[in-house]
C-alpha positions in Angstrom: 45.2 -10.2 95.0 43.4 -9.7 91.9 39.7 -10.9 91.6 39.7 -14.0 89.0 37.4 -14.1 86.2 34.3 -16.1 87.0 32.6 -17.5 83.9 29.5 -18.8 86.4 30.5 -22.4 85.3 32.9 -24.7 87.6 34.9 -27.6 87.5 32.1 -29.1 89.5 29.6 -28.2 87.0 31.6 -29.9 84.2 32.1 -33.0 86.4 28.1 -33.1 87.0 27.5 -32.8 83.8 29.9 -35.6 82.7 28.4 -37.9 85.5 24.6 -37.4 84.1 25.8 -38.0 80.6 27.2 -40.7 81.2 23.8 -41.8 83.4 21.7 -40.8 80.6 23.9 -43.3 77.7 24.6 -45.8 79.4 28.3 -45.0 78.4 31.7 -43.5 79.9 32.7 -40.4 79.4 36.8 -39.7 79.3 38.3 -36.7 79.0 41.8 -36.2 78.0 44.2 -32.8 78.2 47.4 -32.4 76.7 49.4 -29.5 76.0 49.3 -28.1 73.0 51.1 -26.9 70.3 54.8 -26.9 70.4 57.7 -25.0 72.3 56.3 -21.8 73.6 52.8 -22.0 73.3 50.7 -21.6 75.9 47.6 -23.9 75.0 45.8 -26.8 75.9 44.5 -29.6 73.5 41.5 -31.6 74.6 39.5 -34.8 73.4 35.8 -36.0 75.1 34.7 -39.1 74.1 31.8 -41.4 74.8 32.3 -45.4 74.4 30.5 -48.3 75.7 32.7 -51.6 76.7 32.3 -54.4 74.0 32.3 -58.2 74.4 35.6 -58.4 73.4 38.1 -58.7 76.1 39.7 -54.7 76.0 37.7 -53.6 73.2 35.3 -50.5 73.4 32.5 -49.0 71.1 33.1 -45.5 70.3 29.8 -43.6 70.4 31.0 -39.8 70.0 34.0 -37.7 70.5 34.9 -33.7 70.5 38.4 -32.1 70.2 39.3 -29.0 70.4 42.0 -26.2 72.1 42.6 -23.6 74.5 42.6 -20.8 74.8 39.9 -20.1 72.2 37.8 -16.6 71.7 34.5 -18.3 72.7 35.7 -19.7 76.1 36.9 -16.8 78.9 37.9 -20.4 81.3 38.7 -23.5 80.8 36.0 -25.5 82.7 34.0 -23.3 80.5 35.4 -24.7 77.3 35.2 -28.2 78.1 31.8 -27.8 79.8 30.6 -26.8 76.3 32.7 -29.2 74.6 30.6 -31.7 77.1 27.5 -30.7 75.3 28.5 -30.6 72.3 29.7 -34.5 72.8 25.8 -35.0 73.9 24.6 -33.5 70.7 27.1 -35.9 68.8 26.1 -38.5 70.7 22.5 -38.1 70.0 23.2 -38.0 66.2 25.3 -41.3 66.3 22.0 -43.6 67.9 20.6 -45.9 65.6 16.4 -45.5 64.7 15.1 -48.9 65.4 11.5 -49.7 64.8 9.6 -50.3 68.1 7.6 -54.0 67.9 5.0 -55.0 70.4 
């Protein structure tokens, strides 16, 4: 058997990760997978996003969300990909907050 290629990051880093940002927002974090493409092509399309449930019955707040596919020339894996993709969706979560003004 060959050896597989080991990019140091596993699918139980990525869920971790996931877990803690969805600790740290106060949010859910959903990740979807679809293949990609058309006939023939070997790919897989992702989406990430973060949303927080609304007040309305079946409604959510969409705070941030990353897409993207794979195979890619940045990602050798593809827990690596959507472990990055996972940080990147922290980073556009961060961006979306709103700057209140702190009164005492």
């Amino acid at each position: 058997m060959g050896k597989s290629l080991n990019s140091g990051i596993t699918w139980s880093d990525v869920t971790y990760l996931l877990l803690g940002l969805e600790g740290i927002h106060e949010c859910r974090v959903e990740l979807t997978v679809l293949t990609g493409g058309g006939p023939g092509l070997n790919s897989l399309d992702y989406t990430i996003s973060a949303w927080v449930p609304t007040v309305e019955a079946h409604q959510t707040k969409t705070i941030a969300v990353v897409r993207g596919s794979w195979p890619d020339r940045t990602h050798p894996t593809f827990d690596n990909c959507i472990f990055n993709a996972a940080y990147q969706l922290d980073r556009e979560i961060g961006r979306n907050y709103e700057q209140k003004e702190i009164t005492i």
